[in-house]
N, CA, C and O atoms as a GROMACS GRO file, in nm:
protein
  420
    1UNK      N    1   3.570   3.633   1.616
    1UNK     CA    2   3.574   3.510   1.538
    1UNK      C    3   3.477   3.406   1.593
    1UNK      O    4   3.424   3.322   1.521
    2UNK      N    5   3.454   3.417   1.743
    2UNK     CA    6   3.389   3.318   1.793
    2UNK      C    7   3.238   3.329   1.726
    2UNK      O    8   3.172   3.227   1.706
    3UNK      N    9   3.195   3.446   1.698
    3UNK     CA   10   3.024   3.418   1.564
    3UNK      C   11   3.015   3.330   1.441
    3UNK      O   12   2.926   3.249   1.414
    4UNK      N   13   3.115   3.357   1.376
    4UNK     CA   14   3.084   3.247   1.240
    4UNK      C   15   3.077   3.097   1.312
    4UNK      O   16   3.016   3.020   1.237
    5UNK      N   17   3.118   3.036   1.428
    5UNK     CA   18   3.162   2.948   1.484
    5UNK      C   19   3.036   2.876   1.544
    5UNK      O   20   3.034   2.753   1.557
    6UNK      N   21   2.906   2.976   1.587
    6UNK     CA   22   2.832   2.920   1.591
    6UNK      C   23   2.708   2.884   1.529
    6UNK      O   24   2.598   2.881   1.583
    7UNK      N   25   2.739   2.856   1.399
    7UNK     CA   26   2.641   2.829   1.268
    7UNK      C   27   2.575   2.731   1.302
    7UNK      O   28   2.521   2.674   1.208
    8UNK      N   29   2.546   2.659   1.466
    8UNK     CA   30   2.428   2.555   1.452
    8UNK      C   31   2.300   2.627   1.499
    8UNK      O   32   2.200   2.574   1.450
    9UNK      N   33   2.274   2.723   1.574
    9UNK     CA   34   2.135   2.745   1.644
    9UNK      C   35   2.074   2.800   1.530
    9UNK      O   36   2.006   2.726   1.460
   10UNK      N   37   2.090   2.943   1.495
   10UNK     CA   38   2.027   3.058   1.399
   10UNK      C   39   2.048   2.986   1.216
   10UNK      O   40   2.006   3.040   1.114
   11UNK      N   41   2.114   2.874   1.223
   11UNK     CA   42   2.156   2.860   1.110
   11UNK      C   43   2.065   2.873   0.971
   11UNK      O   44   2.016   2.761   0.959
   12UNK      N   45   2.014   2.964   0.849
   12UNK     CA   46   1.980   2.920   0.745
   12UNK      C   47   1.811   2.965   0.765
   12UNK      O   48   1.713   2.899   0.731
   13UNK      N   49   1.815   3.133   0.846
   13UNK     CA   50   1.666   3.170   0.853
   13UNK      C   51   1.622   3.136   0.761
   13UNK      O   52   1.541   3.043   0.760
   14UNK      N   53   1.677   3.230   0.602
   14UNK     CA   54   1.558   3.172   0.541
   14UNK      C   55   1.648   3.194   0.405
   14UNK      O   56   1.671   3.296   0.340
   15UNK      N   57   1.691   3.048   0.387
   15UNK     CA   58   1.809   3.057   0.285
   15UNK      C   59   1.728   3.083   0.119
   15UNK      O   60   1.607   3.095   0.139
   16UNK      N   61   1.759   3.093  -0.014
   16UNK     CA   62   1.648   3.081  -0.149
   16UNK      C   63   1.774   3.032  -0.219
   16UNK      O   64   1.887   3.081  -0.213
   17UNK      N   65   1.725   2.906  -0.301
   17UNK     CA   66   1.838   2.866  -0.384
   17UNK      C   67   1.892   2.962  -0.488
   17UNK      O   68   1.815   3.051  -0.524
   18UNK      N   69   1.987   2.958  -0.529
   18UNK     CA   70   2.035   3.026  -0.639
   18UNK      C   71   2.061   2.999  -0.732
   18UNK      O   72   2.140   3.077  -0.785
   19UNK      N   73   2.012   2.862  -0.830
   19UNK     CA   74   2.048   2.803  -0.902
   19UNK      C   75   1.943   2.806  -1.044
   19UNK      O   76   1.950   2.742  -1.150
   20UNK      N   77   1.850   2.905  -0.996
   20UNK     CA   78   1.704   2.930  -1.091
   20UNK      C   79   1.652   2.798  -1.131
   20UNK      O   80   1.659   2.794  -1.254
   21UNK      N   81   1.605   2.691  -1.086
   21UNK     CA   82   1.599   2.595  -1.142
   21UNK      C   83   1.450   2.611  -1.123
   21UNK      O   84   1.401   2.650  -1.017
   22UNK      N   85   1.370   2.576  -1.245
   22UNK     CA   86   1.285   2.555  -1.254
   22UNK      C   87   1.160   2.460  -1.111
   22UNK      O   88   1.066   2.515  -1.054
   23UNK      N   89   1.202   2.335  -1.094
   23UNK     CA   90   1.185   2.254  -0.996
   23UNK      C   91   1.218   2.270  -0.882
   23UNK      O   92   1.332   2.313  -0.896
   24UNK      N   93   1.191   2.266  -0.739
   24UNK     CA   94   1.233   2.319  -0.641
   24UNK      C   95   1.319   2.127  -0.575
   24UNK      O   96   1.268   2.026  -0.528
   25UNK      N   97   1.437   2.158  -0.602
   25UNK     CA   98   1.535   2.021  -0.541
   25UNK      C   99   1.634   2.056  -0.449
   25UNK      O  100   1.675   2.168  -0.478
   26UNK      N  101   1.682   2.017  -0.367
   26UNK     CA  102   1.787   2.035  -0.289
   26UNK      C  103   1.876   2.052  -0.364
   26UNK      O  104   1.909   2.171  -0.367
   27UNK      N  105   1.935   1.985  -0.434
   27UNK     CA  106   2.051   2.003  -0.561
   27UNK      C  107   2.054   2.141  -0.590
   27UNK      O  108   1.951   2.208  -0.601
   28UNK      N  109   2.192   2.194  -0.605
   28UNK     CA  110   2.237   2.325  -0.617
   28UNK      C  111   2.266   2.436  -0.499
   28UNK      O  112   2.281   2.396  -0.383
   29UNK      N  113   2.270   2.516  -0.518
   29UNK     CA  114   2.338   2.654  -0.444
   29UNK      C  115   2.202   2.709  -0.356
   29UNK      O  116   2.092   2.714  -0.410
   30UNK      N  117   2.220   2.741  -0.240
   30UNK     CA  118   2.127   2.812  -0.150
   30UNK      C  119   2.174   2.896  -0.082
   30UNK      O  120   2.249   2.841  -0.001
   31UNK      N  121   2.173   3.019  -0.066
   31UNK     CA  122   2.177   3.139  -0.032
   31UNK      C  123   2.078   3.234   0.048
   31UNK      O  124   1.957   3.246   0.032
   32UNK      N  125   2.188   3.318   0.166
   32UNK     CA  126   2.111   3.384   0.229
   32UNK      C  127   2.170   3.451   0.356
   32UNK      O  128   2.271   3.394   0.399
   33UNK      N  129   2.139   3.535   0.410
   33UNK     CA  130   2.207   3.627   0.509
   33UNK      C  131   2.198   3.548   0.651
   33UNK      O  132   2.093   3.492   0.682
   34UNK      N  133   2.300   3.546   0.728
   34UNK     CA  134   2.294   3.494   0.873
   34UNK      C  135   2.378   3.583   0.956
   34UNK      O  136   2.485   3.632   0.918
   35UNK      N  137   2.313   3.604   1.093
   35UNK     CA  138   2.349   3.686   1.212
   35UNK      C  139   2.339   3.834   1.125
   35UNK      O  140   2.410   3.917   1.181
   36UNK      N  141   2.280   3.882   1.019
   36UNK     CA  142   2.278   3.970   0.992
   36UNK      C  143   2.430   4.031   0.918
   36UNK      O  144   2.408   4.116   0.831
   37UNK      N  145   2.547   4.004   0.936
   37UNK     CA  146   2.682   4.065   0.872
   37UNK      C  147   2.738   3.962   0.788
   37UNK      O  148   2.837   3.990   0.722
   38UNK      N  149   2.668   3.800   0.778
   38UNK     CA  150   2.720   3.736   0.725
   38UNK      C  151   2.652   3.732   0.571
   38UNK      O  152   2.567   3.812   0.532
   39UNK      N  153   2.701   3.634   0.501
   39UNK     CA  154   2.644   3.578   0.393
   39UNK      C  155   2.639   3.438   0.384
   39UNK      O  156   2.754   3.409   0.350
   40UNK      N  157   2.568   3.322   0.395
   40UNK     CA  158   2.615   3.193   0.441
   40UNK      C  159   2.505   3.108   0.271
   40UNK      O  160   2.388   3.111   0.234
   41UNK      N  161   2.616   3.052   0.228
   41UNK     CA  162   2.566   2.973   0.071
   41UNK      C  163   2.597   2.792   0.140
   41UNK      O  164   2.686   2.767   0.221
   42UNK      N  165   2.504   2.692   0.085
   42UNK     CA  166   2.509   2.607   0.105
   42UNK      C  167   2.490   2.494  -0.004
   42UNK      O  168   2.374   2.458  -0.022
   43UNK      N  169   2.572   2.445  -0.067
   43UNK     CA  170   2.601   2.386  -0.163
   43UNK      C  171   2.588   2.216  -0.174
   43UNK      O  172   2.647   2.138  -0.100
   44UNK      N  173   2.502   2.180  -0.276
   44UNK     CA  174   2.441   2.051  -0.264
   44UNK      C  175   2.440   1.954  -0.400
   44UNK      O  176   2.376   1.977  -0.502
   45UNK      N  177   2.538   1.827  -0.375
   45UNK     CA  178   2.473   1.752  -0.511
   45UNK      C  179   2.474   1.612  -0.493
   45UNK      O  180   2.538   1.542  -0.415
   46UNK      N  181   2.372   1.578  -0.599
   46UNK     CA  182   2.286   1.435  -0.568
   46UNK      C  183   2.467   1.355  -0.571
   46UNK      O  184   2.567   1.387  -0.635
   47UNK      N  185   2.444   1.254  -0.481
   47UNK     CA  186   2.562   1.158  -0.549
   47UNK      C  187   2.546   1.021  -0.564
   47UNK      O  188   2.493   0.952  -0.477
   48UNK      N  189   2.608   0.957  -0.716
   48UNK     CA  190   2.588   0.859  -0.791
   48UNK      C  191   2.534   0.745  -0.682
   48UNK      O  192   2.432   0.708  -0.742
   49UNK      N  193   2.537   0.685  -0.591
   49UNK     CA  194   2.498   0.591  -0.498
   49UNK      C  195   2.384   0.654  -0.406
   49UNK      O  196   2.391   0.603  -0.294
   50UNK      N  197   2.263   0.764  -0.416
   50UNK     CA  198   2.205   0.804  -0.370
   50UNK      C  199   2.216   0.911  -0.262
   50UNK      O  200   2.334   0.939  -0.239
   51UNK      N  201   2.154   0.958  -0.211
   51UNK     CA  202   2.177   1.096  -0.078
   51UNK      C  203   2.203   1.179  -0.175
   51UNK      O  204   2.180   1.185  -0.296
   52UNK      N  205   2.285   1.278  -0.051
   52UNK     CA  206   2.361   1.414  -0.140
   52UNK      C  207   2.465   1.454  -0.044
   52UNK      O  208   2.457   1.440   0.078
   53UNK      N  209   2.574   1.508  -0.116
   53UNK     CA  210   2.710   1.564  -0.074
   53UNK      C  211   2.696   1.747  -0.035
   53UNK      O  212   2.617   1.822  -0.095
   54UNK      N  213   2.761   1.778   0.042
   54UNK     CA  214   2.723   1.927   0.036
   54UNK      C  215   2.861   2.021   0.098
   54UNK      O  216   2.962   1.980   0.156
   55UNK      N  217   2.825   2.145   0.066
   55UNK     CA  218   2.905   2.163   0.123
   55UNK      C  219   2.919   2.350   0.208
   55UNK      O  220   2.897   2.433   0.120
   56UNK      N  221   2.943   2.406   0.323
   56UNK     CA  222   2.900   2.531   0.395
   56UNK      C  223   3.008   2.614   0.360
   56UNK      O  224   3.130   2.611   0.378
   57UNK      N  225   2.890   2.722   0.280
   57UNK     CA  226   3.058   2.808   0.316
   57UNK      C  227   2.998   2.977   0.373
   57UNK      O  228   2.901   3.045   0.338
   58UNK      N  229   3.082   2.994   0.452
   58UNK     CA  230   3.012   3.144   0.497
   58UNK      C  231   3.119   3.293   0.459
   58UNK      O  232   3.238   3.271   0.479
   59UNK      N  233   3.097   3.388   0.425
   59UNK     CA  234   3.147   3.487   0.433
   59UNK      C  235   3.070   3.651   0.476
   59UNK      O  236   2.953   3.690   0.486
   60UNK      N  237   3.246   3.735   0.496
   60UNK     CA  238   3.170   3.802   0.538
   60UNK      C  239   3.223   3.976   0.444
   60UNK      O  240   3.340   3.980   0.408
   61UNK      N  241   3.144   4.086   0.418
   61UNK     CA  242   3.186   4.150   0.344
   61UNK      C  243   3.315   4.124   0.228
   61UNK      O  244   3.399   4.212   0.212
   62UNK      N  245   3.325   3.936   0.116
   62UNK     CA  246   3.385   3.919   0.054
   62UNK      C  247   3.505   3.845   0.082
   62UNK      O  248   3.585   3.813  -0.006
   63UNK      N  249   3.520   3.814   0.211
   63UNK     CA  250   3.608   3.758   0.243
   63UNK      C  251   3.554   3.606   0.331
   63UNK      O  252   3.480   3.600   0.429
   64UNK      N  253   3.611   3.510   0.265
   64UNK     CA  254   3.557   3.347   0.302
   64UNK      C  255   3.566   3.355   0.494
   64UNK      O  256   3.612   3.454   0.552
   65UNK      N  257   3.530   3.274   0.543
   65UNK     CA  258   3.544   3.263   0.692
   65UNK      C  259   3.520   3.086   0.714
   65UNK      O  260   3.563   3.029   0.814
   66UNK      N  261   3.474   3.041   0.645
   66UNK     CA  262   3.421   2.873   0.666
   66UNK      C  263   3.449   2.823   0.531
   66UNK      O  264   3.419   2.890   0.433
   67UNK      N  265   3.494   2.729   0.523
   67UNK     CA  266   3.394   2.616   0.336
   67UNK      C  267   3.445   2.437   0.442
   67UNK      O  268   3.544   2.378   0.485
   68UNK      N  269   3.332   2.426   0.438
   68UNK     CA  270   3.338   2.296   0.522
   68UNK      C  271   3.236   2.194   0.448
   68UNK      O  272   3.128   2.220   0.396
   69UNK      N  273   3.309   2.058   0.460
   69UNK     CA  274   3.186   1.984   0.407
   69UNK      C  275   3.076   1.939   0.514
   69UNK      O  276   3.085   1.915   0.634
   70UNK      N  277   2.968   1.935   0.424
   70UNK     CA  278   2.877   1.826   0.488
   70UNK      C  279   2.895   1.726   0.508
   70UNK      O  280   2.998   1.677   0.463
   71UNK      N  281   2.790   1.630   0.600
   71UNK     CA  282   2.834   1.474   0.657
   71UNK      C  283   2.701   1.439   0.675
   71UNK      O  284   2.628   1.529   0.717
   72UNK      N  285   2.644   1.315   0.650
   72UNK     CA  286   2.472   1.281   0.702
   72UNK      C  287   2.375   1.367   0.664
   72UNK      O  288   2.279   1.388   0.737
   73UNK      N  289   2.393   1.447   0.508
   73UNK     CA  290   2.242   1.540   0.448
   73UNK      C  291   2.180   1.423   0.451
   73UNK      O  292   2.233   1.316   0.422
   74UNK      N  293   2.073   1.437   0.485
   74UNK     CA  294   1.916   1.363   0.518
   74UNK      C  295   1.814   1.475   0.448
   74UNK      O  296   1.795   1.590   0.489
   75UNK      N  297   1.756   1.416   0.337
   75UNK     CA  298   1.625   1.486   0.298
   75UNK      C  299   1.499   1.350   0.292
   75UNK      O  300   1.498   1.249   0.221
   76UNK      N  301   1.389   1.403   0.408
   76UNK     CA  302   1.283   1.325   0.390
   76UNK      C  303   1.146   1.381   0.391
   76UNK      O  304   1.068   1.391   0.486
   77UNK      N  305   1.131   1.417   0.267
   77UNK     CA  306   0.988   1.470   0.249
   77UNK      C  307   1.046   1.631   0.247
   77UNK      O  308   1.132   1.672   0.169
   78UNK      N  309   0.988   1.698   0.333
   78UNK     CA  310   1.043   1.881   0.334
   78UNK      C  311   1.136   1.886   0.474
   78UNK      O  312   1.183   1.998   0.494
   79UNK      N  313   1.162   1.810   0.548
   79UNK     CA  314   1.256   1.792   0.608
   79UNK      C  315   1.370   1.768   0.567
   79UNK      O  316   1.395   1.672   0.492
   80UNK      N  317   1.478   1.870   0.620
   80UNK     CA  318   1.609   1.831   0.618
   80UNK      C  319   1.700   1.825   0.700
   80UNK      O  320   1.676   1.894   0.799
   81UNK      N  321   1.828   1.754   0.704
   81UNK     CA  322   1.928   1.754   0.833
   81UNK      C  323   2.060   1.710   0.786
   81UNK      O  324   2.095   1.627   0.702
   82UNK      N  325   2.107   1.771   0.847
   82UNK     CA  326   2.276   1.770   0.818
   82UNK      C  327   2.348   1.788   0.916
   82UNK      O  328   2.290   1.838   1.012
   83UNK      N  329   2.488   1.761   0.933
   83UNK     CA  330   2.601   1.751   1.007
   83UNK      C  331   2.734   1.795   0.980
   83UNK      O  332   2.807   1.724   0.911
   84UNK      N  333   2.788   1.937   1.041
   84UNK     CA  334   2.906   2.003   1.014
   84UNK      C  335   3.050   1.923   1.081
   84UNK      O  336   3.117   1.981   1.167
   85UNK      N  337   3.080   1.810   1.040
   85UNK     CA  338   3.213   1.708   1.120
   85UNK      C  339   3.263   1.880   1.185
   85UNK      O  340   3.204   1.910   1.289
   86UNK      N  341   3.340   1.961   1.143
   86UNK     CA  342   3.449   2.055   1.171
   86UNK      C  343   3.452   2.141   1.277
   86UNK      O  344   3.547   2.193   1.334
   87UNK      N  345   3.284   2.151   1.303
   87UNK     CA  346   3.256   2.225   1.406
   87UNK      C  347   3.166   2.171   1.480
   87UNK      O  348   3.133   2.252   1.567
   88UNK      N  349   3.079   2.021   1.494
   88UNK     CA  350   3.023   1.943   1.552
   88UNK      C  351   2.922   1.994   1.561
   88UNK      O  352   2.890   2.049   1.667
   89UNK      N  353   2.846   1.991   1.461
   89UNK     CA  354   2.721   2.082   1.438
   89UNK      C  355   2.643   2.054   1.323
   89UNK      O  356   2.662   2.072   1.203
   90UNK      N  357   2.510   1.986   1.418
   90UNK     CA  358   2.420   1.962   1.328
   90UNK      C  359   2.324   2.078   1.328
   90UNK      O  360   2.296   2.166   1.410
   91UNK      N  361   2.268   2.035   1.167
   91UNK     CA  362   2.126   2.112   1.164
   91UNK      C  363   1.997   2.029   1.119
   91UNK      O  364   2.012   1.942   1.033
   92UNK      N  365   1.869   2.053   1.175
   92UNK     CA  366   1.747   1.957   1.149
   92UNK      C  367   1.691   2.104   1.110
   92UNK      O  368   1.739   2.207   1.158
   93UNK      N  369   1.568   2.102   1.000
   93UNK     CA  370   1.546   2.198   0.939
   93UNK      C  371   1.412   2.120   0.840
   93UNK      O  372   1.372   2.006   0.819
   94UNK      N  373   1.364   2.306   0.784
   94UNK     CA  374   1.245   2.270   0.670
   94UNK      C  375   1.273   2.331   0.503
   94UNK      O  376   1.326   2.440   0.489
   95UNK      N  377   1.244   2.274   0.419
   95UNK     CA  378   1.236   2.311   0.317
   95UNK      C  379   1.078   2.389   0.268
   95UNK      O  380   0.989   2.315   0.227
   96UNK      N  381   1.063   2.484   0.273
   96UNK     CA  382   0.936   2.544   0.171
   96UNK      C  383   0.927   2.531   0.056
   96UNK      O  384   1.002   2.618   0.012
   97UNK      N  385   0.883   2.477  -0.028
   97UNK     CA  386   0.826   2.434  -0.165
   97UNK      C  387   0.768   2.521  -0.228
   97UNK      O  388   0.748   2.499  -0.348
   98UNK      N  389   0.714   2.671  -0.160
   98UNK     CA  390   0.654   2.781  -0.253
   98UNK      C  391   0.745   2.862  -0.282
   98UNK      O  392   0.859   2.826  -0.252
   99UNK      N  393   0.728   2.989  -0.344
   99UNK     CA  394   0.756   3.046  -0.429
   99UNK      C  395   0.779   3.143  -0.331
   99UNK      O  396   0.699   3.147  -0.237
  100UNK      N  397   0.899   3.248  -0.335
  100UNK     CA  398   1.029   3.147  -0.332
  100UNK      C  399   1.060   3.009  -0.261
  100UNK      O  400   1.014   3.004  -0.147
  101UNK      N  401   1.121   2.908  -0.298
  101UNK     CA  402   1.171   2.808  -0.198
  101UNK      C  403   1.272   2.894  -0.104
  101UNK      O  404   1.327   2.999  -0.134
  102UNK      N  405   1.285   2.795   0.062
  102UNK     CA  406   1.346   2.854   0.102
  102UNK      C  407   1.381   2.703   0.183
  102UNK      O  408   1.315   2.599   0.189
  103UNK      N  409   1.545   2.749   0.256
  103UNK     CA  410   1.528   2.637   0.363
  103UNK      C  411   1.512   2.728   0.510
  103UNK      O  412   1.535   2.849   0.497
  104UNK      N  413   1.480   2.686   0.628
  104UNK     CA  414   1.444   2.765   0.764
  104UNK      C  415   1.523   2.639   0.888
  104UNK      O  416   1.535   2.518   0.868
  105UNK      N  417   1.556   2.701   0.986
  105UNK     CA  418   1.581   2.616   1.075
  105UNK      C  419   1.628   2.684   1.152
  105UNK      O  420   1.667   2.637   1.259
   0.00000   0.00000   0.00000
């Protein structure tokens, strides 16, 4: 149990949204494999007073292991950063803008 636990170092090689959206935005679903046995989706939406709300959830062969919210998403420019309150774990990170988008960190 102690692996899903440490979702700050390796977090979000190389996540691709899942939301087909035409435009490449933080807004929506991002998806992608971590430590190799996981599946880790990261869930994002603009909210009415600016920023964005989000939220982690990891599983593993179908079965949930995390859904935690975000705290402090920061997007500035292709930089991004966020803060897991639950497990005291931030992430500072990049967004790629080509084709596929991806996030890395």
């Amino acid at each position: 149990m102690a692996r899903p636990l440490m979702l700050a170092a390796a977090l979000l090689i190389s996540l691709a949204p899942s939301n087909g959206q035409a435009g490449i935005t933080l807004e929506g679903s991002w998806q992608g494999p971590f430590l190799e046995d996981f599946l880790l989706r990261l869930d994002f939406k603009k909210e009415l007073e600016g920023g964005y709300a989000g939220t982690v959830l990891l599983s593993r062969d179908g079965a949930q292991l995390q859904n935690d919210p975000l705290a402090e998403v920061r997007m500035e420019g292709d930089s991004l950063r966020f803060f897991i309150p639950a497990r005291e774990t931030p992430f500072f990170g990049q967004i790629n803008r080509e084709r596929p988008a991806a996030i890395s960190g």
